[in-house]
C-alpha positions, 0 to 999 in steps of 0.5 A: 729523740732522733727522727726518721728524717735525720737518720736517712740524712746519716746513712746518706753521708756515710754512703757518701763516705763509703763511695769517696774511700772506693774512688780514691782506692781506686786511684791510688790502685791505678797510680801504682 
């Protein structure tokens, strides 16, 4: 069974996931 806890840790590394992918898009834009 998956808890409350390990859900909130999920959602807090695809978020984390999301933020670097913005931050290397944008540096990627940048450089071009």
């Amino acid at each position: 069974m998956i808890d409350q806890h390990d859900i909130r840790r999920a959602d807090e590394a695809f978020v984390n996931t999301l933020e670097t992918m913005k931050i290397l898009t944008a540096a990627k834009n940048s450089v071009e």
